[in-house]
KOLVO-801113 format. One line per field, with one value per residue (C-alpha): residue in one letter; x, y negated, z negated. Coordinates in steps of 0.001 Angstrom, whole numbers. Layout:
N
aa <- (A, ...)
east <- (X, ...)
north <- (Y, ...)
up <- (Z, ...)
***
This chain:
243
aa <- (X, X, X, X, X, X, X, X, X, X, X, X, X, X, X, X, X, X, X, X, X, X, X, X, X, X, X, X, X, X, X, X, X, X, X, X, X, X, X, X, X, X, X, X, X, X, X, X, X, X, X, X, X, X, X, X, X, X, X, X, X, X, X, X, X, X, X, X, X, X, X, X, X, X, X, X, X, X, X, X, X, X, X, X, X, X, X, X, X, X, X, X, X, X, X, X, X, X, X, X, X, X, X, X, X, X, X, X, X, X, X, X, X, X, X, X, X, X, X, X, X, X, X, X, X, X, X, X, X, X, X, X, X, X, X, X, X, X, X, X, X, X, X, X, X, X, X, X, X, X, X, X, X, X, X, X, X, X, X, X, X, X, X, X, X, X, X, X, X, X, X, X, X, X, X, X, X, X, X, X, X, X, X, X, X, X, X, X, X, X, X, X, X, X, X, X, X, X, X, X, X, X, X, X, X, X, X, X, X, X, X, X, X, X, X, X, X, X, X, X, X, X, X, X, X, X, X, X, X, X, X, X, X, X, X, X, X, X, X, X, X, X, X)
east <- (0, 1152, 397, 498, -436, -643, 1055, 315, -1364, -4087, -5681, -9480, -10759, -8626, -9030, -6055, -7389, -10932, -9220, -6953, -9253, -11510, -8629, -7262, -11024, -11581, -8476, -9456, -6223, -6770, -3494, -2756, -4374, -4158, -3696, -4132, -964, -2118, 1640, 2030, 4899, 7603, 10146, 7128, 7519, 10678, 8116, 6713, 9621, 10662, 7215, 8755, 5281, 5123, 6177, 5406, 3344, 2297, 2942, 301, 1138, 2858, 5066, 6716, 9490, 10040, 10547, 13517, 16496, 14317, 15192, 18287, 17728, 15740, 14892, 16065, 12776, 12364, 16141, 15436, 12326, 13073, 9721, 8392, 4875, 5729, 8059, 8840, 10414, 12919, 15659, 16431, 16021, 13642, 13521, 11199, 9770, 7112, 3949, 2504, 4729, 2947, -699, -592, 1041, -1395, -4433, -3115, -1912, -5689, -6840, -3842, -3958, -1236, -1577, -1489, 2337, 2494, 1029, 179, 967, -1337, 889, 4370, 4169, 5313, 2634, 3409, 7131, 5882, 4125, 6485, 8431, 5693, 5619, 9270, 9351, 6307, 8312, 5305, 6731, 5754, 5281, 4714, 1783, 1664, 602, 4158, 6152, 9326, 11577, 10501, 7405, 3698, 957, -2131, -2537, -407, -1689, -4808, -3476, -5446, -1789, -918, -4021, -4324, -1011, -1211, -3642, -3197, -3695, -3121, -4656, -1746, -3375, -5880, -8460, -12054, -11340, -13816, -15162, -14244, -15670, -17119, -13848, -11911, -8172, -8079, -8105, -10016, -12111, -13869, -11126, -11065, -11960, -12218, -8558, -7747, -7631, -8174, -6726, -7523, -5400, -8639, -10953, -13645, -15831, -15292, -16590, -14386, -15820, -12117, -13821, -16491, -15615, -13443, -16471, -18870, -16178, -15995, -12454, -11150, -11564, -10078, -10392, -7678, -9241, -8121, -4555, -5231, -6230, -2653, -980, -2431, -2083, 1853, 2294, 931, 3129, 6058, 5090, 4941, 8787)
north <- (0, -3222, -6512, -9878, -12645, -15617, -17036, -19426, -20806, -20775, -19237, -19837, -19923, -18727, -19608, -17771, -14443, -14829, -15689, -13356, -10309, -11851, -11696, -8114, -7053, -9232, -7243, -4041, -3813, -824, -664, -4391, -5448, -9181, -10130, -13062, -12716, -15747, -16143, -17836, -18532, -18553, -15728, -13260, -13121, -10854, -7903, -8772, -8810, -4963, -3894, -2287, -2973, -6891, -8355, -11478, -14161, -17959, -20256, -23125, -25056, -25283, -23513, -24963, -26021, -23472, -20757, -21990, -20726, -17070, -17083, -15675, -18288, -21234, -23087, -26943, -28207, -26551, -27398, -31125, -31164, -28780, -27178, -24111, -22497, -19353, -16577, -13864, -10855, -8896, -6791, -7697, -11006, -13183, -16514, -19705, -21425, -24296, -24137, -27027, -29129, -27226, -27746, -31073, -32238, -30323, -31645, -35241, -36319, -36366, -39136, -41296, -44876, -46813, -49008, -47104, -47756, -47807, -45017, -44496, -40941, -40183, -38159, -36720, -32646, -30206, -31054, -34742, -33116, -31551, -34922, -37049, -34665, -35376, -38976, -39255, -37202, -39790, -42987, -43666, -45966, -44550, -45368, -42487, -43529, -42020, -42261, -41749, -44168, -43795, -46176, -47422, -46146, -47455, -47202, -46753, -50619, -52338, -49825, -51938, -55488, -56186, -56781, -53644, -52073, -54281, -53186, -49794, -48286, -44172, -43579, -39682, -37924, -35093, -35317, -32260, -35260, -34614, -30963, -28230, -28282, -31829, -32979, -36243, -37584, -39595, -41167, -44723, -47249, -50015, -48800, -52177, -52882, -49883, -51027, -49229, -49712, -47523, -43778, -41470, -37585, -36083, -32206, -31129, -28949, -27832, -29999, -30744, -33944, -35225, -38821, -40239, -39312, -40653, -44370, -43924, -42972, -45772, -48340, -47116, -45466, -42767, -39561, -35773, -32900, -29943, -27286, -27338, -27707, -24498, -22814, -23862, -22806, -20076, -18733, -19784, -17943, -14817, -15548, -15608, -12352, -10329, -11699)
up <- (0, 792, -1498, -1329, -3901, -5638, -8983, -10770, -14120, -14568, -11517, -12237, -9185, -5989, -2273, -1068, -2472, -690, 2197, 2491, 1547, 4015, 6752, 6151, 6321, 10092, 11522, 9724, 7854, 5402, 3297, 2332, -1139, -2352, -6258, -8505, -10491, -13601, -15323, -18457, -17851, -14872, -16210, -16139, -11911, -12775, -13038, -9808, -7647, -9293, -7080, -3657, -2041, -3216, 41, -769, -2254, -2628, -5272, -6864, -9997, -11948, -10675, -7217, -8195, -11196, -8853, -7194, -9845, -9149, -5161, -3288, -402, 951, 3542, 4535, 3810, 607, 37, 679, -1399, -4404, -4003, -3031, -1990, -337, -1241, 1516, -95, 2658, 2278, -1302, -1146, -2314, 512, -206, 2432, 1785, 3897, 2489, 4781, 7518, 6367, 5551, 8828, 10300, 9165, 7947, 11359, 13738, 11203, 11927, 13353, 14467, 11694, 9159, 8262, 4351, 2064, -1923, -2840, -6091, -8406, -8467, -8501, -6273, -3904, -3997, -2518, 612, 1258, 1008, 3065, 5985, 5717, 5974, 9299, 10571, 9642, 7111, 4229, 690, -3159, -5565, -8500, -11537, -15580, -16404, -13663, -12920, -11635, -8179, -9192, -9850, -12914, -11297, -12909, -10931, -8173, -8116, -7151, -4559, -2356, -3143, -1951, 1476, 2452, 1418, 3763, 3538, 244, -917, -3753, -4749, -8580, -9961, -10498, -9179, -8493, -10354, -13552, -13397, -10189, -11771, -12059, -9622, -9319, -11366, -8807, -7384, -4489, -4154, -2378, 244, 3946, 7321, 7961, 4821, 5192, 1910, 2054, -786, -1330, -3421, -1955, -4399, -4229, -456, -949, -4484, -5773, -4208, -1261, -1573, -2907, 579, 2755, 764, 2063, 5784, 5145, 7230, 4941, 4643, 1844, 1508, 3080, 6703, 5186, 2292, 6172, 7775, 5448, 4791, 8208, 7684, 5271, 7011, 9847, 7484, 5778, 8901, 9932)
***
């Protein structure tokens, strides 16, 4: 039997498994199996790579950029961002590759505008890596917000000058905020100022339609959930599994 999987923690509620199991059952594939693997902590994926069928499996938080001591190799991308998503066990080794990079391009890029030059990137986890990644290789100009800020970082306060919001006019949601149970909740900013010219992506995708969304769509912004990008990369990471 072959499996696949996902780690991470805590795993309430899994697309990748549905999908997957879905998939394997469309091209009546008979010995694959896909598992939820819901680690307390990181050092517990030593058990899963002593499985001889585990040939591989993705990663969601928090643990993208955890896994990286764990792996015998990596790729540029996931070298350059220090995050990982997707693990392909061959040979011995374990190799990280991010698909995120993939999905997001993917389904980022049709919404695009030419003047849509300068971009807020809602929180700073290993998600928040893959897109800056992307906006780098568009020549999109960036500033990371977050609770904590860093240097050359912003508080979602000063995140709501109205200057700040005018030129900023892709504005991405990398946070947890508005996703199930909590789906009343939305990133702390000041949607009153939102306009057609601004374009909201928001990684979430349960609900499809997150209140971030929303405020966007009420304003006549441009707007995108996760899903087609959980769908890229999903189908990446396939593609990577069956190298």
């Amino acid at each position: 039997m072959t499996k696949y999987g996902l780690i991470g923690f805590p795993l309430s509620h899994s697309f990748s498994k549905k999908y997957f199991l879905e998939k394997f059952e469309k091209l009546q594939i008979r010995d694959a199996v896909f598992e939820n693997y819901e680690l307390p902590d990181i050092e517990a994926v030593d058990s899963l790579f002593k499985d001889p069928e585990l040939k591989g499996f993705c990663i969601t938080i928090p643990y993208k950029k955890a896994i990286l001591p764990y792996l015998d190799e990596v790729t540029p991308a996931v070298k350059a961002m220090q995050a990982c998503n997707c693990v392909q066990l061959k040979g011995g080794r374990k190799i990280g590759h991010n698909t995120d990079v993939t999905g997001f391009e993917g389904s980022f890029t049709p919404h695009l505008k030419p003047h849509h030059k300068k971009a807020l990137i809602l929180g700073t986890g290993g998600a928040a890596a893959a897109i800056e990644y992307v906006l780098q290789k568009l020549g999109i100009s960036y500033t990371f917000v977050s609770r904590n800020p860093a240097l050359s970082e912003l508080s979602y306060q000063e995140a709501k000058h109205p200057k700040v919001m005018a030129a900023h006019t892709v504005i991405i949601n990398c946070s947890p905020v508005g996703t199930f149970p909590k789906e009343s909740e939305a990133p702390d900013l000041a949607y009153e100022l939102l306009t057609s010219d601004h374009y909201l992506f928001d990684l979430v995708y349960n609900p499809p339609l997150t209140k971030f969304l929303q405020y966007g769509r009420a304003r006549g912004a441009s707007i995108q959930n996760g899903f087609p990008m959980l769908e890229i990369q999903a189908e990446e990471n396939w593609r990577i599994w069956q190298l």
